[in-house]
C-alpha positions as CSV (number, residue, x, y, z in Angstrom):
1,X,340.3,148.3,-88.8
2,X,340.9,144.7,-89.3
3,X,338.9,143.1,-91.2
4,X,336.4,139.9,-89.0
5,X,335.8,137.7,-92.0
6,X,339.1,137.7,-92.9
7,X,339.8,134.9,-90.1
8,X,338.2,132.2,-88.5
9,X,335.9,132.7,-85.8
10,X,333.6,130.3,-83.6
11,X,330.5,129.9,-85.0
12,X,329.5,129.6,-81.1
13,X,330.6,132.9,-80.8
14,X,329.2,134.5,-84.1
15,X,326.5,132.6,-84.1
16,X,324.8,130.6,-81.2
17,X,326.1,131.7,-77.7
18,X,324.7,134.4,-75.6
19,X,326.4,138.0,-74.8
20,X,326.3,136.4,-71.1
21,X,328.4,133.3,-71.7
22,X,330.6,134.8,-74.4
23,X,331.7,137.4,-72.2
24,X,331.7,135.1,-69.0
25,X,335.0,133.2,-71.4
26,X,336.0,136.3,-72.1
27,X,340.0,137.4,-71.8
28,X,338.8,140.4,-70.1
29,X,336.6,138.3,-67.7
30,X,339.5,135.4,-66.9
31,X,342.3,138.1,-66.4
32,X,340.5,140.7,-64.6
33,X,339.5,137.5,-62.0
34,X,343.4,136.9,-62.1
35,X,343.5,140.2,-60.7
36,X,340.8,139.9,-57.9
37,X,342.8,137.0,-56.7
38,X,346.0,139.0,-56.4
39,X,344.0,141.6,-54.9
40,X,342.1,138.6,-52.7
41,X,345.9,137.2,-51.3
42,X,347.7,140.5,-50.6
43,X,344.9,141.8,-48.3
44,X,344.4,138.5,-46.8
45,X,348.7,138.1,-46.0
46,X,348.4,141.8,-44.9
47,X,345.3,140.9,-42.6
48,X,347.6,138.2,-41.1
49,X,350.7,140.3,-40.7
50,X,352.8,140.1,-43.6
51,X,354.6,143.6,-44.6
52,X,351.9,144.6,-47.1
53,X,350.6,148.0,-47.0
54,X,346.8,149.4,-47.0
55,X,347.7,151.8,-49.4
56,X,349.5,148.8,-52.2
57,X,346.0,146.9,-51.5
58,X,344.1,150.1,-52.8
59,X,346.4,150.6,-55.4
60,X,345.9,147.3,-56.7
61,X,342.3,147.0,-56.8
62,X,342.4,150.2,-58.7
63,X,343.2,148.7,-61.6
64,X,342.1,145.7,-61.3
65,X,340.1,146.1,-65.0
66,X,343.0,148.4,-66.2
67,X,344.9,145.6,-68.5
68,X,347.2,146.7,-71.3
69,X,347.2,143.9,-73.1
70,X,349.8,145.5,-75.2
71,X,352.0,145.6,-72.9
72,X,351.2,141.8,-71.3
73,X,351.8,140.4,-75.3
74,X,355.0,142.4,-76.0
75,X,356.7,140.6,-72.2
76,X,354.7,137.3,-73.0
77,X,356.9,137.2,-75.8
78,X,360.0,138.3,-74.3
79,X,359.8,135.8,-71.2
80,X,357.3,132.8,-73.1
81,X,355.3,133.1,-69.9
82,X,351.2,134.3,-69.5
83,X,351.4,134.3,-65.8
84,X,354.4,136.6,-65.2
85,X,353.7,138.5,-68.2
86,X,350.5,139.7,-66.3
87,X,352.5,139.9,-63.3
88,X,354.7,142.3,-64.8
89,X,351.7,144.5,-66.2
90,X,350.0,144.4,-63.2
91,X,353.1,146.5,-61.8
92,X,353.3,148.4,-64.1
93,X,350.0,150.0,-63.7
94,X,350.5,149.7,-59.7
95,X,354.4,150.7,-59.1
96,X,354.2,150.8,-55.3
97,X,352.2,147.5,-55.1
98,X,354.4,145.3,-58.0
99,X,356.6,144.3,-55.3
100,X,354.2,142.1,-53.1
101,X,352.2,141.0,-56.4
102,X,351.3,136.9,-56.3
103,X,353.3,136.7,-53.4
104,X,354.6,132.9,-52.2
105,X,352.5,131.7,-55.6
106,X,352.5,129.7,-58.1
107,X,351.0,130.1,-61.4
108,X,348.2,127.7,-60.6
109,X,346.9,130.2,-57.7
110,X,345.5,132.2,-60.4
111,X,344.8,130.4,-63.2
112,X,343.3,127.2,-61.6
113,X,340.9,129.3,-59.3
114,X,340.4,131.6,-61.5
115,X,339.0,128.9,-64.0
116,X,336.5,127.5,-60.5
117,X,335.0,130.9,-60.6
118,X,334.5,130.9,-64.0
119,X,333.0,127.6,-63.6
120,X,331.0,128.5,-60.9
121,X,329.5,131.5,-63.1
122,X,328.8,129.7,-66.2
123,X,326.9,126.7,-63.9
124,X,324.8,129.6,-62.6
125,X,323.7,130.8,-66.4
126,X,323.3,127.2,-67.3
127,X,320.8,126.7,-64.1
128,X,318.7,129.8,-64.9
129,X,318.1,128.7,-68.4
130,X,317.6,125.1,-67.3
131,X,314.7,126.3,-64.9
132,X,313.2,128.6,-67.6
133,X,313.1,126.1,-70.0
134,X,310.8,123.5,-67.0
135,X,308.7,127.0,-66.9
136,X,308.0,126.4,-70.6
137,X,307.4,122.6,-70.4
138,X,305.6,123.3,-67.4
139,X,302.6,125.9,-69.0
140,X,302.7,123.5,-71.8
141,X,302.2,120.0,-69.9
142,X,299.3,122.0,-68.0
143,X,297.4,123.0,-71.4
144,X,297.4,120.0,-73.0
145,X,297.2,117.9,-69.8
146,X,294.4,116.2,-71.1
147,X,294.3,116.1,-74.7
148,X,295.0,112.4,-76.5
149,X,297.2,111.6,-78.4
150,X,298.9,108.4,-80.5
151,X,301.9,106.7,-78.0
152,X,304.4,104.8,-79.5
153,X,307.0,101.9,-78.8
154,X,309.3,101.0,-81.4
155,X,308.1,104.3,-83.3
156,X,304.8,102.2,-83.8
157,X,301.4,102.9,-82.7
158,X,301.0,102.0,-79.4
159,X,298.8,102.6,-76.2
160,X,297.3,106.5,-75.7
161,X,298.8,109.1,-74.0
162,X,298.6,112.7,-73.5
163,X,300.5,115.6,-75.0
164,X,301.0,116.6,-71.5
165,X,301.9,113.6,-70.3
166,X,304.4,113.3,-73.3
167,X,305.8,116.7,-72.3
168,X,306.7,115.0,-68.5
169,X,309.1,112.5,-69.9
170,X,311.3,115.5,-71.4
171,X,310.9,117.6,-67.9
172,X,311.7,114.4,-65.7
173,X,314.8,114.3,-68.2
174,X,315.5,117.7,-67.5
175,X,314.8,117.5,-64.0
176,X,317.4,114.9,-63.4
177,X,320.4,117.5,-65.3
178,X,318.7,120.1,-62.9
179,X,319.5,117.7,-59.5
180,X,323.1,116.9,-60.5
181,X,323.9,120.7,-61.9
182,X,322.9,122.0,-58.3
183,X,324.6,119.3,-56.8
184,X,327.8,119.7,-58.5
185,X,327.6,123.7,-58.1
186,X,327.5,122.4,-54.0
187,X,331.2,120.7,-55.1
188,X,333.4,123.3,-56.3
189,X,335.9,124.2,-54.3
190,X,338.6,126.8,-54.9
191,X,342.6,125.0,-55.1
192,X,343.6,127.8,-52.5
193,X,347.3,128.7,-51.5
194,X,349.2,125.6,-52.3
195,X,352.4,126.3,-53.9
196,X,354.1,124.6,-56.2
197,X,353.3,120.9,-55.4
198,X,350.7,121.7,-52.6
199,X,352.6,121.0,-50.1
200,X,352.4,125.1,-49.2
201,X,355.7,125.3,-48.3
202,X,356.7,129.1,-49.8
203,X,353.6,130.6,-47.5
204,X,355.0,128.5,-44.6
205,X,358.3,130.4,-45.1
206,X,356.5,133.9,-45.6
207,X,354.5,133.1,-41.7
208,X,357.2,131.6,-40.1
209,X,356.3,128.3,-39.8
210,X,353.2,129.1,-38.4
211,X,350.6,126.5,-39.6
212,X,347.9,128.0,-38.4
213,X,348.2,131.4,-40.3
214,X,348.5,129.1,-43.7
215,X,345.1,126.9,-43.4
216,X,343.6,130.8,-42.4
217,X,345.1,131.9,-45.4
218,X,343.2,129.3,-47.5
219,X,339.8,129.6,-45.5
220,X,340.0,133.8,-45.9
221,X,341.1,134.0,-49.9
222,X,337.9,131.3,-50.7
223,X,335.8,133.2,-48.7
224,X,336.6,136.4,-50.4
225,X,336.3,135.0,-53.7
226,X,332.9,133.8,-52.7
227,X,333.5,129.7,-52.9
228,X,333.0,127.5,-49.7
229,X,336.2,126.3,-49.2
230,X,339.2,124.6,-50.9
231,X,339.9,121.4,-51.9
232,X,341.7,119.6,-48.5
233,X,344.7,118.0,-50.7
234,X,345.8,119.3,-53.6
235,X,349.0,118.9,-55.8
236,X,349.7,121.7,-58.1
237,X,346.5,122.0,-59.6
238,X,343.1,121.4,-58.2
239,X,342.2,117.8,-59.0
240,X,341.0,117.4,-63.1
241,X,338.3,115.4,-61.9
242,X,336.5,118.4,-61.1
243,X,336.6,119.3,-64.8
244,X,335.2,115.9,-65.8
245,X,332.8,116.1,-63.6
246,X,331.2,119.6,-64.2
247,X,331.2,118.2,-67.9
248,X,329.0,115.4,-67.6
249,X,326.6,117.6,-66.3
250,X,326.9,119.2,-69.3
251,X,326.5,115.8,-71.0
252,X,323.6,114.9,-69.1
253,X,321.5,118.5,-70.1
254,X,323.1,117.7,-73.6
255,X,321.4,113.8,-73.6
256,X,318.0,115.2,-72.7
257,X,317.9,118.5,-74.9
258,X,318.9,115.9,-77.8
259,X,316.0,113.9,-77.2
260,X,313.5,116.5,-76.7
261,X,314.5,117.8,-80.3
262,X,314.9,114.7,-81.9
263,X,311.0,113.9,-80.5
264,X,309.9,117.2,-81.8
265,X,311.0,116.6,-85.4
266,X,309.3,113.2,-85.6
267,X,305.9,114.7,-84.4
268,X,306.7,117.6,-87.2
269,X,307.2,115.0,-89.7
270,X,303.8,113.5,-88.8
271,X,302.1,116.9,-88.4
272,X,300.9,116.6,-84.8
273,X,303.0,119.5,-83.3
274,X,305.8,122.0,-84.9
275,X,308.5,124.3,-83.6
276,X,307.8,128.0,-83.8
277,X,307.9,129.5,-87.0
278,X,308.3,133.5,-87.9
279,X,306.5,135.0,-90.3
280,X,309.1,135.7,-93.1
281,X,311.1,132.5,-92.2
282,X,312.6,130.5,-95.6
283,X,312.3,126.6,-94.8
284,X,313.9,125.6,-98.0
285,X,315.9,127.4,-101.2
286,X,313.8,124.8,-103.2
287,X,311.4,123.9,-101.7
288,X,309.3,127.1,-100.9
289,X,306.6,125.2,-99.0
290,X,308.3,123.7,-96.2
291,X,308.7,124.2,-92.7
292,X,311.6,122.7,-91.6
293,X,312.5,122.0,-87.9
294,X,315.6,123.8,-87.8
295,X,315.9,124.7,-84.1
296,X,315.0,121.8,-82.8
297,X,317.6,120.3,-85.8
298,X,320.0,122.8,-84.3
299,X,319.4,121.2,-80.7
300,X,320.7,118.2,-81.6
301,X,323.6,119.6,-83.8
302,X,324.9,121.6,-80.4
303,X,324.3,118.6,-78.3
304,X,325.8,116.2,-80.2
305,X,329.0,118.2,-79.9
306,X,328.7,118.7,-76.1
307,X,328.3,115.2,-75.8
308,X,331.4,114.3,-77.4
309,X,333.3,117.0,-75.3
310,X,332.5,114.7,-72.6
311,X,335.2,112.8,-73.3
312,X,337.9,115.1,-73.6
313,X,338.5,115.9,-69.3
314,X,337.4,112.4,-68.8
315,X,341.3,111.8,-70.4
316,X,343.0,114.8,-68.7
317,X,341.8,113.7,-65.5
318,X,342.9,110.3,-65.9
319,X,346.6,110.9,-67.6
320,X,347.6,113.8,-65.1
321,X,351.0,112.9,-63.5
322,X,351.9,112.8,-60.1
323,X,351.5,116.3,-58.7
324,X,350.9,117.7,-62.2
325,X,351.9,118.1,-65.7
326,X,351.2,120.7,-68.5
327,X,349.1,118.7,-71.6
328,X,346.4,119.9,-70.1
329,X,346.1,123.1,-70.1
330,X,345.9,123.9,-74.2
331,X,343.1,121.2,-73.8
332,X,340.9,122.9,-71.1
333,X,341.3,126.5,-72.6
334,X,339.0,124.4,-75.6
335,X,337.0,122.1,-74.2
336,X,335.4,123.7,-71.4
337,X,335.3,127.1,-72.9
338,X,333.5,125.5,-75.9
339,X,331.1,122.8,-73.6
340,X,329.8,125.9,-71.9
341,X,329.3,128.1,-75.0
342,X,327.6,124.8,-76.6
343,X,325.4,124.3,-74.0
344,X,324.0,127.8,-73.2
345,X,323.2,127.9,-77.2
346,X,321.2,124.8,-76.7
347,X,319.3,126.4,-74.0
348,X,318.4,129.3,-75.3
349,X,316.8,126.8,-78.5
350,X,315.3,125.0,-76.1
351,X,313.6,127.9,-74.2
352,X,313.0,129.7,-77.8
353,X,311.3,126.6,-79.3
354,X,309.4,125.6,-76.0
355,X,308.1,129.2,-75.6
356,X,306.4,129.2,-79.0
357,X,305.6,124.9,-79.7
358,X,302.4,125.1,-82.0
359,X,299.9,121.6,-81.6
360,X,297.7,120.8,-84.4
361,X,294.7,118.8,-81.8
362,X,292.7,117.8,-85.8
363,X,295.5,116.0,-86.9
364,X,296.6,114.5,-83.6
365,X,292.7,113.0,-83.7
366,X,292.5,111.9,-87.3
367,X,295.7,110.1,-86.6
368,X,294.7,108.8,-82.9
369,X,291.0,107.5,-84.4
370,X,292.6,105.7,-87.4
371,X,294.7,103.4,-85.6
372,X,292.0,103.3,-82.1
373,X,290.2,100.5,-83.8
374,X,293.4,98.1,-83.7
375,X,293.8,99.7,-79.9
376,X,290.1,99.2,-78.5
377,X,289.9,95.6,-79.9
378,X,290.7,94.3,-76.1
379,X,287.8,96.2,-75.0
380,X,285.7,95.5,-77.8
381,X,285.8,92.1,-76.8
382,X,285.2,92.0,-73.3
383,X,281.9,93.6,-74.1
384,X,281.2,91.3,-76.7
385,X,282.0,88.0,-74.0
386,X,279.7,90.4,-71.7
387,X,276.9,90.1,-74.5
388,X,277.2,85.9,-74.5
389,X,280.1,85.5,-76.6
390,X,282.9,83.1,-76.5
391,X,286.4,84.5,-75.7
392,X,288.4,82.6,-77.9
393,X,286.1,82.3,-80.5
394,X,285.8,86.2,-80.4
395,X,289.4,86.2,-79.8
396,X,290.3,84.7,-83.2
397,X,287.7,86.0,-85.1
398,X,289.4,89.7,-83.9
399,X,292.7,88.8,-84.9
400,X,291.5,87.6,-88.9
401,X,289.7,90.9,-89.4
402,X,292.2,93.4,-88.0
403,X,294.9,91.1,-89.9
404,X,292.7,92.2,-93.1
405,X,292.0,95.7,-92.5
406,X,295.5,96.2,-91.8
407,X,296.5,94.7,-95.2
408,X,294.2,96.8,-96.7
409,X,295.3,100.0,-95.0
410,X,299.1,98.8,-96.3
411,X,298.8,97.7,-99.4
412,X,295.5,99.3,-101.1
413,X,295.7,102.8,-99.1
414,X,292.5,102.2,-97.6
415,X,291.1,103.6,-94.6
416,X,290.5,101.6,-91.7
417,X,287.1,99.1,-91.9
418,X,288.1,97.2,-88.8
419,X,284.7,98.4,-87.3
420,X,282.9,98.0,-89.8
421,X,284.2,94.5,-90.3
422,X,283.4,93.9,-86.6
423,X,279.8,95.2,-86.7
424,X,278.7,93.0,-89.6
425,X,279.9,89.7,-87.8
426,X,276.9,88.5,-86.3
427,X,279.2,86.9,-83.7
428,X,279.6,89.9,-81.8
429,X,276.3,91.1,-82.0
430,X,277.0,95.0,-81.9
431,X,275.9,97.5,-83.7
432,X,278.7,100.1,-85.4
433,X,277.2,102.9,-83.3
434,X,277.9,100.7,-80.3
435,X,281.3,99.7,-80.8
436,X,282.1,103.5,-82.0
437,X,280.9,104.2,-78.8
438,X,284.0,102.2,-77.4
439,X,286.5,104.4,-79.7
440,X,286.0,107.9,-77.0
441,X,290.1,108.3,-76.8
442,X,290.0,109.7,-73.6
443,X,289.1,106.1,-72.4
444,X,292.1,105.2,-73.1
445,X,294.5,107.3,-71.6
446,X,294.9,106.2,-67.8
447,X,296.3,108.4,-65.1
448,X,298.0,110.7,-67.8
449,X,296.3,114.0,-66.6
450,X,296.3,113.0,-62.8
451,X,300.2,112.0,-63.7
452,X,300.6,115.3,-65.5
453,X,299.0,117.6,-62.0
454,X,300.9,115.3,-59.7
455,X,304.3,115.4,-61.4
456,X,304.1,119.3,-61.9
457,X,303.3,119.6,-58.2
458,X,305.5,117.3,-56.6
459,X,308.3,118.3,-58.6
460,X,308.6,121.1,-60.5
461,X,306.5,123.7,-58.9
462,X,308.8,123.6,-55.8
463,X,312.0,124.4,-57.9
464,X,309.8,127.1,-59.9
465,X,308.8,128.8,-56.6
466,X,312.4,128.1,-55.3
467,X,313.8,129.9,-57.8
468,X,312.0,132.8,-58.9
469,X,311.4,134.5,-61.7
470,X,313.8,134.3,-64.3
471,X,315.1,136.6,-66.7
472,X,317.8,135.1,-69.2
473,X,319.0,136.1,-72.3
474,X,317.5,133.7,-74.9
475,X,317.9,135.1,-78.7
476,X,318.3,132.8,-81.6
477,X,319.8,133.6,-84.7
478,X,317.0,132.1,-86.8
């Protein structure tokens, strides 16, 4: 039995896609679909009168998982051509029906809407796992709807939000990556019938010139093959666009999983929220003590790679000649295959990490009441004008001591006296329990938890009830 580590292998198959997707890019998978659309044109040019028999119809969709790949690598090498090498396998397995195999096609007929179906599929497992992970988010916006926490701009303190609220900004991201995936899954379109420069000229011989009989031809194989419709012009290929297209969807989910990860590690590294961790899980050889974000890590690993996939169709599409040429095809068998495999992996992170997010509310306050001080001063000092004060006066007087208590807090480690500082100037003539009373974080966190209900209803829910529940295949090698 050969031996798997003695060559390479994909870690996205070894290691991060799912059993789904892997076998979805599977050679059984593409040439068994070759095979349904053999089946799919004979019966449909026997339905409109060609010579083809019930019987060679039956006989080939008898074996249409029944591929001696053997025998399809031993003529593959003989005649240097996949197509026809499958072609001649096919007939060997269906001797009655070889005759009438891929009949007034060209190679394109299966391998180009084969590859639609395939993409059709694997934007279906994307979708599921995309709506799963707005589940998550979803459960999780709802708990902590309410509960403040430190925003930043610039990665510095900044006004307060909520952890829900956070939580919206990856959904919304999300949600957008939901709207064009269901969009683009309303594009596809199979190539259809077209011949060898889509002009359909070989099934206009085979029906006699009848037009009619070749745009039902089209109509009936699509419909078979479960795709509404075909593209209306084609040359010999369907047009690469497509390919680009369905890849910056890709893109997009990659952009927002990447940010949701890269937020995650930041709020690990300041302790306010961490990724799941197991029991027995290592963070470090060294360093026995950590708990390193590794998923999340992970996240952005996979969707930086997705994201520079984007650019590889974007070329094809744009360098194809005239009614076709062939530099693209070693290029697609990689870069879709592997965008697909990519991005399913990131999902089932993203689902694995969002199912199991751990907040730490203690530290989120400690680190929300140190720097509320700096925050409240604006309200601190309309009371204090509401008391008698002068604004400007009060104003500047505001600006000195939270200049000071910030140097301190920088350069001596100390905690924050701003309120202290405040309550002893006679100019503001509050007491430090009154101004503390000013510091209640919830005062300071707007319409977050109305955003939170409103967003989640207006939204989400709809696509949650739409959908239904989910069951995906999420396991992460940890």
């Amino acid at each position: 039995m050969p031996n798997a580590n003695a060559s390479y292998q994909s870690p996205l198959q070894g290691r991060y896609a799912s059993p789904a997707m892997l076998k979805l890019f599977s050679n059984d998978t593409r040439y068994s679909t070759w095979r349904k659309l053999w089946v799919a044109l004979a019966e449909t040019e026997m339905d409109l009168g060609l010579p083809i028999t019930q019987e060679q119809v039956d006989e080939l969709k008898a074996h249409v998982d029944d591929i001696d790949y053997d025998c399809v690598a031993a003529k593959e090498k003989e005649i240097r051509h996949d197509v026809m090498a499958h072609v001649y396998a096919y007939g060997v397995k269906c001797p009655n029906a070889k005759g009438i195999i891929h009949l007034g096609a060209t190679s394109c007929y299966v391998t180009d809407n084969a590859d639609v179906l395939i993409l059709k599929q694997g934007l279906e497992l994307i979708r599921k796992k995309m709506v799963k992970v707005l589940e998550n988010l979803a459960r999780f916006a709802r708990q902590y709807r309410a509960l403040p926490t430190l925003g930043y701009t610039h990665l510095q303190p900044a006004q307060p939000v909520t952890v829900g609220k956070r939580a919206t900004l990856w959904m919304q991201d999300l949600l957008m990556d939901y709207t064009d995936l269901v969009h683009m899954q309303g594009q596809l379109r199979l190539l259809g019938s077209r011949g060898t420069t889509g002009t359909q000229a070989s099934f206009l011989a085979l029906f006699e010139g009848d037009h009619e009989k070749v745009k039902k031809l089209d109509e009936m194989v699509a419909h078979k093959m479960g795709i509404d419709g075909v593209f209306p012009v084609s040359g010999q290929t369907y047009p690469r666009k497509l390919d680009s297209r369905v890849l910056n969807v890709l893109g997009g989910l990659a952009q927002s999983a990447y940010r949701f990860g890269n937020d995650l590690r930041l709020l690990q590294h300041m302790r306010e929220m961490e990724e799941p961790f197991e029991k027995n899980q290592v963070g470090s050889s060294a360093m026995a003590y950590k708990r390193n974000p590794m998923r999340s890590e992970r996240i952005c690993s996979l969707s930086r790679y997705i994201m520079s996939l984007m650019e590889n169709p974007a070329m094809t599409a744009s360098t194809q000649w005239l009614e076709r040429t062939l530099d693209d095809s070693a290029n697609r068998r990689l870069s879709i295959s592997e965008a697909f495999l990519a991005a399913d992996a990131v999902l089932s992170l993203y689902i694995n990490v969002t199912d199991g997010m751990v907040v730490y509310p203690k530290i989120i306050e400690k680190r929300i009441r140190e720097f509320l001080p700096f925050l409240a001063t604006e309200n601190i000092l309309m009371e204090a004008v509401k008391r008698g004060g002068d604004r400007q006066a009060l104003h500047e007087k505001i600006r000195q001591h939270s200049m000071e208590a910030s140097r301190r807090m920088k350069e001596e480690g100390a905690d924050c006296d701003l309120l202290t500082r405040l309550a002893g100037d006679p100019a503001f003539g509050m007491t430090y329990e009154q101004l503390e009373a000013v510091l209640e974080p919830s005062l300071y966190i707007g319409r977050c938890p109305e955003q939170v209900d409103e967003f989640l209803a207006d939204y989400i829910q709809p696509i949650l009830d739409a959908e239904g529940d989910i069951e995906v295949d999420a396991q992460v090698n940890v």
